[in-house]
N, C-alpha and C positions, 0 to 999 in steps of 0.2 A: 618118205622123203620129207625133211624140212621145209620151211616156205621159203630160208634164205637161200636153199639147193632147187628149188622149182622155180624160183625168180631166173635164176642163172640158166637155168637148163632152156626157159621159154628163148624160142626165136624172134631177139631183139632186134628186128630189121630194124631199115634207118626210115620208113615210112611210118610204122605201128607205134616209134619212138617218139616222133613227131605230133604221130594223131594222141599218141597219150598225153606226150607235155602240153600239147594246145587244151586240150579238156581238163588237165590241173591248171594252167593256166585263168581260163574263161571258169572253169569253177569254181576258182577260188574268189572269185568278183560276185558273180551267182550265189551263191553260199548268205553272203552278206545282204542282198537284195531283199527279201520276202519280209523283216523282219521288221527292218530299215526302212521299208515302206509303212508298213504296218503302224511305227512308232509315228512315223511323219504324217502319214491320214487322221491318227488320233489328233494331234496336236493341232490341226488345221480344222477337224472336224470331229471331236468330244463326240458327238453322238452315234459314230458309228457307220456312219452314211456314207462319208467319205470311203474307208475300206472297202465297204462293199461294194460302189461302183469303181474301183479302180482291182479287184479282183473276178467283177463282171467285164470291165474293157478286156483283163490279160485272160479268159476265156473265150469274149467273144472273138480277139487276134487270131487264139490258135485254132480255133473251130472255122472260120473262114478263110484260113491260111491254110488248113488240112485240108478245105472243100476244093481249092484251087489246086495244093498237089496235086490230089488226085486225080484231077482233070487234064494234067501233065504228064508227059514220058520222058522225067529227068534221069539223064543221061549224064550229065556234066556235073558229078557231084562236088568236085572240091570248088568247083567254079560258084556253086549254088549255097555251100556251105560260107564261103569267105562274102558272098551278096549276105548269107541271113547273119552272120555274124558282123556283118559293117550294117546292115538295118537295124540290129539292137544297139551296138556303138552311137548309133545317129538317135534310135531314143533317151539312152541316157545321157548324153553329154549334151543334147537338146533339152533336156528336160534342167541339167544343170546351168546350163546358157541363162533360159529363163528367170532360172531362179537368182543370178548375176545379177540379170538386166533389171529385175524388177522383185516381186516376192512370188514364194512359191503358192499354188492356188490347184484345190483338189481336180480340175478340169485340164491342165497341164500334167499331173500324175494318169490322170484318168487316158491322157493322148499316148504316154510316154508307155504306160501299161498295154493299151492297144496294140501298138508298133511293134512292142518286144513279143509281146505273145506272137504278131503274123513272122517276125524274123524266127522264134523258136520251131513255128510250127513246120517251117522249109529246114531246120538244122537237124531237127534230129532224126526225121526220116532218112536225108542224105546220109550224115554221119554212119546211121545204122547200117544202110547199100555200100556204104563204102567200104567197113570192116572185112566182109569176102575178099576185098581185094588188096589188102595191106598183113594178112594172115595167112595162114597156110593151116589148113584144117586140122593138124595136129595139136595146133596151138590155141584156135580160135577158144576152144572154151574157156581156159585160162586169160587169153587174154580180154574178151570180157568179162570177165572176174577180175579183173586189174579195173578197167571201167568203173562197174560194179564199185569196188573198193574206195574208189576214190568219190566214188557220190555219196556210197556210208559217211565216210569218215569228215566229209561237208554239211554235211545235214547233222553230225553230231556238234561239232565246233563251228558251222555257220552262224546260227540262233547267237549262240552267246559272242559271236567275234562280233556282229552286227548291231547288236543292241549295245554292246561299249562304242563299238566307234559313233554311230548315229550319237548316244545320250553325251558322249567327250569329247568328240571332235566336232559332229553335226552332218547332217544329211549331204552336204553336199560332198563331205569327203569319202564319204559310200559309194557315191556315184565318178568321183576322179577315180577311186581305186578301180570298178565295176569297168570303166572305159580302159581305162590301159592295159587292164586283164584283159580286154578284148583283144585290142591293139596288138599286144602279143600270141595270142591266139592265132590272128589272121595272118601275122607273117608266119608261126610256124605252119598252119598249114600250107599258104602258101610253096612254102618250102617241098613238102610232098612233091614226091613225082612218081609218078604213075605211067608206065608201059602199058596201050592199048594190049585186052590179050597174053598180056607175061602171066599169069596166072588160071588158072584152069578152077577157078574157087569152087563154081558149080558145075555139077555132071548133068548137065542135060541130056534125056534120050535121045533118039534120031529124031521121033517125030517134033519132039519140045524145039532142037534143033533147027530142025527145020523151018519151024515158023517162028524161027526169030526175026523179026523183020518189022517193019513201020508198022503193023499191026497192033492197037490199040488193046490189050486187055484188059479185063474187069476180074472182080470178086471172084466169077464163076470160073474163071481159065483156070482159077486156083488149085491145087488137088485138098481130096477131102479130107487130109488129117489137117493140115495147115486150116481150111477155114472152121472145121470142127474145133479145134484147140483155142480159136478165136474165138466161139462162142464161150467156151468154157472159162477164157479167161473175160468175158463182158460180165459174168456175173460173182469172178474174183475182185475187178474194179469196182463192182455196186457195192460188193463188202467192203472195202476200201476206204471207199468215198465215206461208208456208214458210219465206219468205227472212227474216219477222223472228224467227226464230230460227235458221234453219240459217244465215242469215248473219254475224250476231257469230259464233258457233260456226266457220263456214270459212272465215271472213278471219282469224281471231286464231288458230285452228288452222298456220293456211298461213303467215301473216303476222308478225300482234304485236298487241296491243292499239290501240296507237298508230292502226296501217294501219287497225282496223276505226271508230274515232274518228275516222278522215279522211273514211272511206266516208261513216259515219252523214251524216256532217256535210254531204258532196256531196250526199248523196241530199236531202237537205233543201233545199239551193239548186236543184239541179234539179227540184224540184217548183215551189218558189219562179218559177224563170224559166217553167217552164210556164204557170204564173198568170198573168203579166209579158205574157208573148207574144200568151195569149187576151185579156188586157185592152186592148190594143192593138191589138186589130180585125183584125190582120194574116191572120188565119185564119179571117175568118167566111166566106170562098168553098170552105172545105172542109168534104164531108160529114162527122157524125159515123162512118158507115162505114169514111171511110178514115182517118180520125184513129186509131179506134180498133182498125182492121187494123194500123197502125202502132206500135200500145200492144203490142198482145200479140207482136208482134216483137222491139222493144226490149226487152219484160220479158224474154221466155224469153232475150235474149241475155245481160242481166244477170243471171238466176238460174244460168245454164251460167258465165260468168265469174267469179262471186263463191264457185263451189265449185271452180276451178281455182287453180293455182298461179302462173297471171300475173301480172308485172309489177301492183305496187297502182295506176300510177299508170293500167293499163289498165282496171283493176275500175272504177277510178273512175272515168272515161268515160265506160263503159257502163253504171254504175251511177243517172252521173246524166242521161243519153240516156232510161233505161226510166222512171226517176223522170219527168222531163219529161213523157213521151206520155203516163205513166199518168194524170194532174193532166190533160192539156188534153183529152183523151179522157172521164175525169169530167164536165170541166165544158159540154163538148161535150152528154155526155149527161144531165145536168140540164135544158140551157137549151132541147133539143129534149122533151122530158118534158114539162117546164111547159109549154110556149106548146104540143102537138100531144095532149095529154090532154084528157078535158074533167072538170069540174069533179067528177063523179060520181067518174069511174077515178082521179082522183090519190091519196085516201085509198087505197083495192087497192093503186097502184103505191109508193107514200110506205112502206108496212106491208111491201110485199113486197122494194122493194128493203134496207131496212134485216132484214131476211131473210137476205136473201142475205149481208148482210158478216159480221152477227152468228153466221153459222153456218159460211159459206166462211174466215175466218181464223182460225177457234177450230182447225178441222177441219185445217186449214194445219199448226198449229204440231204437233196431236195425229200428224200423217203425220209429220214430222218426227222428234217423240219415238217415234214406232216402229218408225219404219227407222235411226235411230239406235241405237237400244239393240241391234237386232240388226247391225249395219255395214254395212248395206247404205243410208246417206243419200243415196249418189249415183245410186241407182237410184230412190228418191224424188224426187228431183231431177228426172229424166231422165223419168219419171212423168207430174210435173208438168206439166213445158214440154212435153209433148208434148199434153195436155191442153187447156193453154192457145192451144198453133197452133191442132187442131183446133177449139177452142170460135168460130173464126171462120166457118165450116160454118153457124152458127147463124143467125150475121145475111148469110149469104151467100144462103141460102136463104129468107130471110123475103119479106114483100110489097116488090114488088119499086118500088112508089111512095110505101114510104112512110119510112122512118131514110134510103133514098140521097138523098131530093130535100128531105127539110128543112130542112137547114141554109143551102140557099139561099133561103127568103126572109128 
């Protein structure tokens, strides 16, 4: 089947149409952000300081915005979404206000970084709980692969849309654009309307059933493939976090700049065609197991390739081979989450897995800078991936009917 025949075929309800144009919408403002900031920290602050504490604020947001979900049993997701998406509105065009009124100063970025990371860190859990109920299990994996697709294809033309307008236009017109992307965003979700119950997303058993009630759960309620798969993927994040820094660092070490500008640039398309592939239905006969046995393969081969001295044209390869699994392996393990959760577990699991990234790539980079500074980066490396084989141990060992046999219904 074509993509332009599996486009057609997926069930375009008028809620999933909605949630996708508000996330093209808000992404294409986002896109523009990371880089735009980036540009504007230098320029205030040449030595680098600046950056760093304005991408320690948009950490420390999401890591105390995550600690607070958790602490929560949001129920009210579009209501929670349209709050975190009018919180980050209110940081940037706050942050642009300032810069109006007076000049911009890395302590005003450093605020505006805070705020957006605590609104992210309520958005995309919600976001995530909410796709059960704007999809119909048929569809669900494709239609995260639609998601998916449109974060590739941001993250490949974000960098460069951002860095022209910042250097031609100037920072503040980054940030008008970044609000009224909001701005549209929140009316289309808005728009969404949601029937208590019109959808059966998850099959809970009688007993799960049962105890759906004001009852508080935690990590443990969880069943054991889901919190397994979460272990496994905390130490896919610590690669993660590794490679985006030890990788500029040992491809333009070994290489040239250039060489690691080629990688970036592959590894983006290879995620991209990951998306491409899962959308295309061609892979829903395999388990997320072995998709995801195949992730942590292709990573550690990339992360061992992109610290040696090989041919670029080999790094890239296998850079965008690991890229690839890692993307269909994700999306793999959303679309079984959503539809094999029940409504109780997904807040637990929504808090938990955004846990795990928030803390597995920070932790990534900090390995990095430590085995760096003393030169020993290749045995962080080596660390690493070996980390990452084992962490399949996890889901190897888990219940044994239930990550192997969901991906086929």
């Amino acid at each position: 089947m074509s993509l332009v025949s599996t486009l057609k075929a997926i069930e375009w309800n008028r809620n999933f149409t909605l949630f996708a144009a508000a996330s093209f919408a808000s992404g294409a403002g986002n896109a523009l952000i990371p880089i735009a900031f980036s540009i504007e920290s230098f320029n205030i602050s040449p030595s680098g300081v600046g950056i760093a504490l304005v991408m320690l604020a948009l950490w420390l947001g999401r890591f105390l915005g995550m600690l607070i979900y958790r602490k929560l049993a949001i129920t009210a997701l579009k209501q929670t979404m349209i709050i975190a998406d009018i919180t980050r509105l209110l940081a940037q065009f706050g942050l642009l206000l300032y810069i109006l009124i007076g000049t911009n100063t890395i302590l005003a970025m450093v605020i505006s970084a805070f705020v957006y990371g605590l609104g992210s860190s309520f958005y995309l859990p919600a976001s995530f709980q909410l796709i059960p109920s704007i999809t119909s299990v048929e569809n669900r994996e494709q239609a995260n692969s639609i998601l998916a697709i449109l974060g590739d294809i941001y993250s490949i033309v974000g960098p460069l849309s951002g860095a022209t307008l910042a250097l031609l236009l100037g920072f503040e017109v980054v940030l008008i654009i970044d609000s009224i992307t909001f701005l549209i965003a929140i009316g289309l979700i808005y728009a969404i309307r949601l029937v208590p119950n019109s959808e059966a997303t998850n099959e809970p058993n009688p007993e799960e059933r049962k105890g759906k009630s004001s009852v508080r759960l935690t990590l443990k309620s969880l069943p054991d493939w889901s919190t397994n798969g979460l272990k496994s993927w905390f130490f896919v994040s610590i690669c993660l976090g590794f490679l985006g820094v030890a990788g500029p660092a040992m491809v333009i070490a070994n290489h040239s700049e250039n060489g690691w500008a080629f990688v970036a640039t592959c590894i983006a398309i290879g995620s991209l065609v990951g998306s491409t592939g899962m959308l295309s239905g061609r892979f829903k006969h395999l388990t997320w197991k072995r998709v995801h046995f195949l992730c942590l393969i292709l990573l550690s081969i990339q992360a061992i390739v992109m610290s040696s001295t090989l041919p670029i044209v080999v790094i890239v390869v296998c850079a965008m081979f690991g890229a690839c699994a890692t993307t269909m392996s994700g999306i793999k393990w959303d679309t079984v989450t959503q539809t094999y959760l029940t409504e109780n577990q997904l807040p637990v699991f929504a808090s938990s897995d955004q846990m795990v990234t928030n803390t597995g790539v920070p932790l990534g980079m900090v390995l990095f800078g430590i085995t760096s500074h003393f030169g020993v980066s290749n045995y962080g490396m080596f660390a690493v991936v070996t980390t990452v084989v084992l962490s399949f141990w996890y889901i190897r060992s888990g219940s044994p009917n239930s990550v192997q046999d969901l991906a086929h219904d």
